[in-house]
C-alpha positions in Angstrom: 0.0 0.0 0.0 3.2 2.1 0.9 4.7 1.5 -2.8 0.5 2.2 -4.6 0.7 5.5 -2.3 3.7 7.0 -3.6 3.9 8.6 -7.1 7.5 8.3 -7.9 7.7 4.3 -6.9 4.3 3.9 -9.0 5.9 5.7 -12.1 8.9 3.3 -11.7 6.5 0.0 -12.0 4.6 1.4 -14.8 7.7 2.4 -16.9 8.8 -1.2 -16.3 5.8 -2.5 -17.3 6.1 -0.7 -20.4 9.6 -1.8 -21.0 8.6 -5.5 -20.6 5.2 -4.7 -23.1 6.9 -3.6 -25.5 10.1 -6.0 -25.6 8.3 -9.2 -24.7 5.2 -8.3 -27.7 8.3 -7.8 -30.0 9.9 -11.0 -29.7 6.4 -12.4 -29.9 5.7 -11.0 -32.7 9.4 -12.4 -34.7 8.4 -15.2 -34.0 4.9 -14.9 -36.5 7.5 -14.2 -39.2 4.6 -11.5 -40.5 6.3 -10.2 -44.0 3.9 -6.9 -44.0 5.2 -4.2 -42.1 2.1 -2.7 -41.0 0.2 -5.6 -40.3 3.2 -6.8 -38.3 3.2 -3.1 -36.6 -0.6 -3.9 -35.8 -0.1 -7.1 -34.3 2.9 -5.7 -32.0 0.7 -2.9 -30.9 -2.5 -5.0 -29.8 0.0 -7.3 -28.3 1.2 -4.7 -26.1 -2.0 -3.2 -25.2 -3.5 -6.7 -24.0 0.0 -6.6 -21.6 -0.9 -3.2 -20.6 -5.0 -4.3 -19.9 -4.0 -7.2 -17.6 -1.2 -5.0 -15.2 -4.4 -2.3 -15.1 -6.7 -5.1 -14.1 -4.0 -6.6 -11.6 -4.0 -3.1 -10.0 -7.7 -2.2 -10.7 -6.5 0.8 -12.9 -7.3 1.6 -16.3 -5.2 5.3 -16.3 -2.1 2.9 -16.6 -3.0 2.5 -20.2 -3.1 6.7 -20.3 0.2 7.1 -21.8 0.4 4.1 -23.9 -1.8 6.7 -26.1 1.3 8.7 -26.9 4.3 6.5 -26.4 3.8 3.5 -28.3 4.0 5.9 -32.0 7.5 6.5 -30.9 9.1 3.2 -31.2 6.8 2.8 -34.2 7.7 5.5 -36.1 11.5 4.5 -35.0 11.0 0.7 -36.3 9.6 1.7 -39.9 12.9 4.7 -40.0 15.0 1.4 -40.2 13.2 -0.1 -42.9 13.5 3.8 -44.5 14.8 4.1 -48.3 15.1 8.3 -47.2 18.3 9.9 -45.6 18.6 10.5 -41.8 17.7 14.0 -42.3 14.4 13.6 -43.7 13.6 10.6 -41.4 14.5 13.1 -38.8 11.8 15.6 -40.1 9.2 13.3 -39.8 10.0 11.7 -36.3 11.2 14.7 -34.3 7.7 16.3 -34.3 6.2 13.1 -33.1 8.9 12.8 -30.3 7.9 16.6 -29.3 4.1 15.3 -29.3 4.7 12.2 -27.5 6.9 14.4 -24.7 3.8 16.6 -24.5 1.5 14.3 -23.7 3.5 12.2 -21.4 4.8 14.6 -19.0 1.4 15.8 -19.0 0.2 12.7 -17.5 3.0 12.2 -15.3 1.9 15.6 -13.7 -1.5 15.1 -13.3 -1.4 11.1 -12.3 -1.3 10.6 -8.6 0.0 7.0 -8.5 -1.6 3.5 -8.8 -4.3 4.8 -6.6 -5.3 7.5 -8.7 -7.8 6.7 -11.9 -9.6 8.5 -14.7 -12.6 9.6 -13.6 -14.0 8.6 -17.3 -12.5 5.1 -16.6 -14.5 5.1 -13.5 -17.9 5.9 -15.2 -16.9 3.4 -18.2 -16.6 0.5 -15.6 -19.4 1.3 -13.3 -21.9 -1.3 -14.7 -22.3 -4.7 -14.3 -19.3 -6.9 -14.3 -20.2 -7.8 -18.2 -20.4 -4.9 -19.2 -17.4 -3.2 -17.4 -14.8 -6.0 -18.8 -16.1 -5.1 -22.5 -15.9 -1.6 -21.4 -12.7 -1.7 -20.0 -11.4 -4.1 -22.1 -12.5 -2.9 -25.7 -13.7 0.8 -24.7 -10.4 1.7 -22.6 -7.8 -0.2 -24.3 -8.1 -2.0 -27.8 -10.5 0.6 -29.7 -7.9 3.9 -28.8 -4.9 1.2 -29.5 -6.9 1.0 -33.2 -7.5 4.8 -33.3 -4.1 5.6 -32.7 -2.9 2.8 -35.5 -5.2 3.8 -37.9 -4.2 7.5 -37.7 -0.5 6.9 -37.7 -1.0 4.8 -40.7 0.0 7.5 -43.3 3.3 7.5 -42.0 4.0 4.5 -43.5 4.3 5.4 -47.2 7.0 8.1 -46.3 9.1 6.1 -44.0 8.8 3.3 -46.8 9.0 5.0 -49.9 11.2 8.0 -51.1 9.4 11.4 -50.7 8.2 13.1 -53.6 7.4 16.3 -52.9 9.8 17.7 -50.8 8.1 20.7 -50.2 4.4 19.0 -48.4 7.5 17.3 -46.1 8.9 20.4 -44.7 5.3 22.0 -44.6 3.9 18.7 -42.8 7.1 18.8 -40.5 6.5 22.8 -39.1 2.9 22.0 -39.0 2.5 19.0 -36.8 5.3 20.9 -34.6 3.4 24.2 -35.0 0.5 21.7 -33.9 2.2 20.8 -30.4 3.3 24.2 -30.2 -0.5 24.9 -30.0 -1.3 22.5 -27.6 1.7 23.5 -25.4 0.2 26.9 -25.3 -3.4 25.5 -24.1 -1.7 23.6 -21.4 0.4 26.5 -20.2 -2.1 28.7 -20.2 -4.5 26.8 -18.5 -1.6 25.6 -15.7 -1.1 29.4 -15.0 -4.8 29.9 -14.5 -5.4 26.9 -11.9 -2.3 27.9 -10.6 -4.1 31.0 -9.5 -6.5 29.9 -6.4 -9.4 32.9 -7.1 -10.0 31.5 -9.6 -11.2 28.2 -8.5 -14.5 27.3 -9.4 -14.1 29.0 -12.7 -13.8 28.5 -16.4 -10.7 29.9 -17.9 -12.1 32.5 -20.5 -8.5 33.8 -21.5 -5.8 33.4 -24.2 -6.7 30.4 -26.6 -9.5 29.3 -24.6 -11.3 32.5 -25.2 -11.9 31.5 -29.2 -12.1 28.0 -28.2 -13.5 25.5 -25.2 -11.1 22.6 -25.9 -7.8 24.4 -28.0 -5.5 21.7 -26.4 -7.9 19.2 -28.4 -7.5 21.5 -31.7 -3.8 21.2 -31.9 -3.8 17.3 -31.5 -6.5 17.0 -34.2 -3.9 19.2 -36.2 -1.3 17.3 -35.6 -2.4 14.0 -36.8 -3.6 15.9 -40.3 0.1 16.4 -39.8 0.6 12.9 -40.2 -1.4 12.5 -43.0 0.3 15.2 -44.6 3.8 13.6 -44.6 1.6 10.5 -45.8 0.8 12.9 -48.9 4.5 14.2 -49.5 5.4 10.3 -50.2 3.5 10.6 -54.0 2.0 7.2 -53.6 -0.6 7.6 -50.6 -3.8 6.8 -52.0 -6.6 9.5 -51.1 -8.5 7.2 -49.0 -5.9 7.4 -46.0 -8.0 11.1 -45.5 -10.2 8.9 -43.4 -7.4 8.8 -41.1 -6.9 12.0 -39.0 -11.3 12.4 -40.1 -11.2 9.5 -37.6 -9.4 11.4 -34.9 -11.6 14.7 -35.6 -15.1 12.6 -34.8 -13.7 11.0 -32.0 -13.1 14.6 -30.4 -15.7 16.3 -31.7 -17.8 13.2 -30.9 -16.5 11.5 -27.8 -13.7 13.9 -25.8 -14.8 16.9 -26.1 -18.8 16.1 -25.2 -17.0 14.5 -22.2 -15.1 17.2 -21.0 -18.1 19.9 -21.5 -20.4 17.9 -18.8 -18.1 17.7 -16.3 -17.4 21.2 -16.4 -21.0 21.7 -16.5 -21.3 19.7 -13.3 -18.3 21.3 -11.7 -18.6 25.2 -12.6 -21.6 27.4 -13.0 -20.3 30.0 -15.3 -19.5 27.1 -17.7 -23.5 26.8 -19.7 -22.5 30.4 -20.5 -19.3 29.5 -21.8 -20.6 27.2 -23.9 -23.5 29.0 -25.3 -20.5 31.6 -26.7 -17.4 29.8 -27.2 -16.7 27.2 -30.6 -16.6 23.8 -29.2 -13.0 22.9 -31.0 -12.7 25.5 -33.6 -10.6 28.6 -32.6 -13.4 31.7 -33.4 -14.5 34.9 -31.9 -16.8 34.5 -29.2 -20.1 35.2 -30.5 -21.2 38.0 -28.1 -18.4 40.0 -29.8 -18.9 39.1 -33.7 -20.6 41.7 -35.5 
């Protein structure tokens, strides 16, 4: 109970449980002798997220998953750079904006998670049903259908690490845009650290900087950055056009999903926040609309 109530021991165990996912799923994996990179890629990924759903079920945990979101791209993105017919430099282009995003979004959760006692409150709500219906919940909701999200948006990365770019010029536009992308979501963050940071203003919604033009701006710039990724899909020449039901995946499941989330806790938790919402874009950064016109 010592070890569950201390954040810095409970980081330790789950970065070794992600060390073990991801080595012991890739020597399963060899094993298959899969030819097809991406369907070997798949494979290695559900692998590793059916590690990660059995140490959050040992611990009664689902937030242990939380990071896999933005970690397991990197050695992804990493593998199919050693399968690249491109130079280091342009690999580089393509991987060190990922990295940035994956740094975001991991020492985000490493501030916010309080150890292996602390859960989602959205994994709480998912699993607070009957025991059927919280393992397919928890199981499918929490773990394998993100894993697939995630996959299935990252998939235009593989006709530039695979094949030679084309068009040089959508590269360095895709690279400054997904960066530009985490730039924006760095922003959002910062922003709304400095305001909670402030204890007047507890109880409130933030109404300042980027969340003045929009309610969820931190959710824009990821949507943006996995057009990103699509975009360097595009600079290979021989993406097809279908792969644009990629990041469109990623935009409904925010638009959809997150961000309807998000708005009724805040409507449970803050009384200025139906205003808010009446005036402010839901994603979209736009002028509040008591001020258009």
């Amino acid at each position: 109970m010592i070890i569950l109530k201390s954040k810095t021991l409970s980081l330790i165990i789950v970065s070794i449980y992600y060390l073990i996912t991801f080595i012991v799923s890739y020597l399963i994996v060899q094993l298959l002798e899969i030819q097809y990179l991406w369907i070997y890629i798949i494979i290695w990924h559900l692998i590793s997220t059916l590690f990660i759903y059995l140490f959050s079920v040992i611990h009664k945990n689902s937030s242990i998953y939380d990071p896999f979101w933005s970690v397991a791209p990197v050695p992804i993105v990493i593998f199919l750079s050693v399968h690249s017919p491109n130079n280091l430099l342009i690999n580089l282009l393509i991987i060190i904006p990922i990295i940035l995003w994956s740094l975001r979004l991991t020492l985000n959760w490493i501030c916010s998670w309080n150890g292996l006692l602390h859960e989602d409150f959205r994994y709480i709500d998912l699993k607070d049903t009957t025991t059927f219906k919280a393992f397919i919940n928890n199981l499918f909701g929490i773990h394998i259908i993100p894993t697939l999200i995630v996959n299935i948006s990252l998939y235009p990365i593989q006709y530039i690490l695979l094949n030679p770019v084309v068009y040089f010029n959508v590269l360095i536009f895709a690279s400054i845009f997904t960066s530009m992308s985490v730039y924006l979501e760095y922003v959002a963050d910062k922003q709304m650290k400095i305001f909670r940071s402030n204890i007047q203003n507890h109880g409130k919604t933030m109404q300042k900087g980027l969340w003045k033009y929009s309610r969820h701006p931190n959710y824009l710039g990821e949507i943006l950055f996995w057009i990103g990724i699509y975009l360097f899909g595009v600079s290979s020449g021989v993406a097809p056009i279908a792969i644009l039901v990629c990041p469109l995946i990623m935009l409904a499941l925010f638009i959809f999903i997150s961000c309807p989330l998000m708005d009724n806790r805040s409507l449970k938790k803050r009384t200025d926040y139906k205003n808010y919402m009446k005036k402010t874009s839901q994603l979209f950064l736009w002028p509040p609309k008591d001020t258009i016109g």
